[in-house]
C-alpha positions as CSV (number, residue, x, y, z in Angstrom):
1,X,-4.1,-54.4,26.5
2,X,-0.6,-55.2,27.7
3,X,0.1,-51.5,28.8
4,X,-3.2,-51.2,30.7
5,X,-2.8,-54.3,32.8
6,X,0.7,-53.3,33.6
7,X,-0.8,-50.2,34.2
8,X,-3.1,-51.2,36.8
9,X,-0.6,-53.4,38.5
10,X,2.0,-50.9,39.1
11,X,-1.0,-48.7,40.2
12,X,-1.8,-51.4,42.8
13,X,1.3,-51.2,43.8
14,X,1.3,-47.6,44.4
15,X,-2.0,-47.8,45.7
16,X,-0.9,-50.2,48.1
17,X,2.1,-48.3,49.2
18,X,0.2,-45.0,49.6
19,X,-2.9,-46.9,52.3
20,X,0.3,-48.6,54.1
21,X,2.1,-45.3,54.7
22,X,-1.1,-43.7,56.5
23,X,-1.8,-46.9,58.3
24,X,1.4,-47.0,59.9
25,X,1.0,-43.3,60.3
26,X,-2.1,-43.8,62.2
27,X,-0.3,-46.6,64.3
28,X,2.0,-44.0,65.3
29,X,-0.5,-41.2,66.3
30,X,-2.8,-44.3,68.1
31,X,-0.3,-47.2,69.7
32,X,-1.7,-50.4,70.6
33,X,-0.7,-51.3,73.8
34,X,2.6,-53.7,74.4
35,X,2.0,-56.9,73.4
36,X,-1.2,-56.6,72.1
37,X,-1.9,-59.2,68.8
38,X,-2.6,-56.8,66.0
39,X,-3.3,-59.8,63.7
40,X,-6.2,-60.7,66.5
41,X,-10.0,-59.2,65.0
42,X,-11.5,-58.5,68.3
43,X,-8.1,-56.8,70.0
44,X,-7.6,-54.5,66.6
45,X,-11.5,-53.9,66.8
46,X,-11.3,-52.7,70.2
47,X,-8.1,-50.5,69.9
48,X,-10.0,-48.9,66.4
49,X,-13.0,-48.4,68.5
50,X,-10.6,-46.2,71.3
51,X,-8.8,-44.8,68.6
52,X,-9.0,-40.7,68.4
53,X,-10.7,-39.0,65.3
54,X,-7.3,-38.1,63.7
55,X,-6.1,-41.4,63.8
56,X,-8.5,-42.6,62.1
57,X,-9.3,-39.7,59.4
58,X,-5.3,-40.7,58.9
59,X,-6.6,-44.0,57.4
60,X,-9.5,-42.4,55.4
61,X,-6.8,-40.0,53.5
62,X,-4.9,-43.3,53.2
63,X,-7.6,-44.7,51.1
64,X,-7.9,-41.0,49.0
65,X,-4.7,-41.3,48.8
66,X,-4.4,-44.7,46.9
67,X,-7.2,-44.4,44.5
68,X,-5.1,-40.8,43.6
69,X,-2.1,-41.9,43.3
70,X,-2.4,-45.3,42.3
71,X,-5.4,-44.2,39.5
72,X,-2.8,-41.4,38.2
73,X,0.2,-44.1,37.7
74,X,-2.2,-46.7,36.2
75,X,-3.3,-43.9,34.1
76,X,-0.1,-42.8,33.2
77,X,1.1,-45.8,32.0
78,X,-2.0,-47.9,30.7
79,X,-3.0,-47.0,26.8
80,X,-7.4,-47.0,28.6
81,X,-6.7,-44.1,31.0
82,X,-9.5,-43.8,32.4
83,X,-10.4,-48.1,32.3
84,X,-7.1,-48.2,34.6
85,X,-7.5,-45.7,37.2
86,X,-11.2,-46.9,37.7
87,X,-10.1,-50.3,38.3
88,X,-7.7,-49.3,41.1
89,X,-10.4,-46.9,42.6
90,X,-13.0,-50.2,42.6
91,X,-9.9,-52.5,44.2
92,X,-9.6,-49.6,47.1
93,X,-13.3,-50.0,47.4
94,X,-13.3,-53.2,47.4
95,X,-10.6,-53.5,50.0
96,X,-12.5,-51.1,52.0
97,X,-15.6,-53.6,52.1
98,X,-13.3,-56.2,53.1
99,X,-11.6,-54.5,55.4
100,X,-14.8,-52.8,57.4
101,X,-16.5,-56.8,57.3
102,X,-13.2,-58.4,59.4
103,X,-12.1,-54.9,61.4
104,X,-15.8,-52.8,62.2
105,X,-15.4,-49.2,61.4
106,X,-16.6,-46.2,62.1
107,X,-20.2,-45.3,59.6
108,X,-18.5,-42.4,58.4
109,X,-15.1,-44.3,57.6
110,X,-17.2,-47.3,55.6
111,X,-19.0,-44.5,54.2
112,X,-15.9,-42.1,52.8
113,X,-14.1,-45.6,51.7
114,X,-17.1,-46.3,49.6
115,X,-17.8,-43.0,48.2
116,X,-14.6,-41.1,47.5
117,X,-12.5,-43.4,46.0
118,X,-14.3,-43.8,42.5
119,X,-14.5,-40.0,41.8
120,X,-10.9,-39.6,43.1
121,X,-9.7,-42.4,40.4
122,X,-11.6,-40.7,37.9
123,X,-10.1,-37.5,38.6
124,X,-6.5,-39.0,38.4
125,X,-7.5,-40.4,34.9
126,X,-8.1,-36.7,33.5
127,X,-4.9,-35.4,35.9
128,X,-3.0,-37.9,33.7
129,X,-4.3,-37.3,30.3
130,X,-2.4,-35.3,28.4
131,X,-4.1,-31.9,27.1
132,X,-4.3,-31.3,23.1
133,X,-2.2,-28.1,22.0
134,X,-4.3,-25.3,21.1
């Protein structure tokens, strides 16, 4: 049990790191304007609301991103493969949810976040399973 719950943290973490790196990334193809409050709701609403397609499909492989990356590590390192990676696909879910209920998004965004991450952890769970010799 030790193994998978370190397993799933350092997942997290990667999973973390992996939605971070395409937020920024989306920051840089979408700039707020100077001075603008990004911790503010209704400003970062607005500027996500102006913000172009690519920015935003940025964010969405952000998401794909973490429950890949951060399912295959948990994976990897947990003794429950598959129990790990689905954990951090339903915590990028679940961050998803919260995210769209303070910041609206897009349908189709809410829609992707809830949707692809599950089958994306899952898939990481049989990319990190070893294969039996033949």
């Amino acid at each position: 049990m030790g193994r998978t719950i370190v397993g799933i943290v350092v997942g997290l973490v990667v999973a973390w790191l992996a939605m971070s790196a395409c937020e920024f990334a989306s920051l840089f193809l979408h700039r707020p304007p100077a001075g603008m409050d990004l911790r503010d709701p209704q400003a970062l609403a607005a500027h996500i609301a102006a913000a172009p397609t690519s920015a935003m499909l940025v964010v969405v492989v952000g998401w794909m991103l973490a429950a890949l990356l951060g399912g295959w590590v948990a994976a990897r390192i947990a003794r429950h493969r598959r129990v790990a990676a689905l954990v951090i696909g339903a915590l990028v879910v679940l961050g998803v949810i919260a995210n769209s209920m303070i910041i609206p998004h897009p349908l189709w965004m809410t829609i992707a976040g809830l949707v692809l991450p599950l089958p994306l952890a899952w898939f990481a769970a049989r990319l990190a399973t070893p294969r039996p010799p033949r």
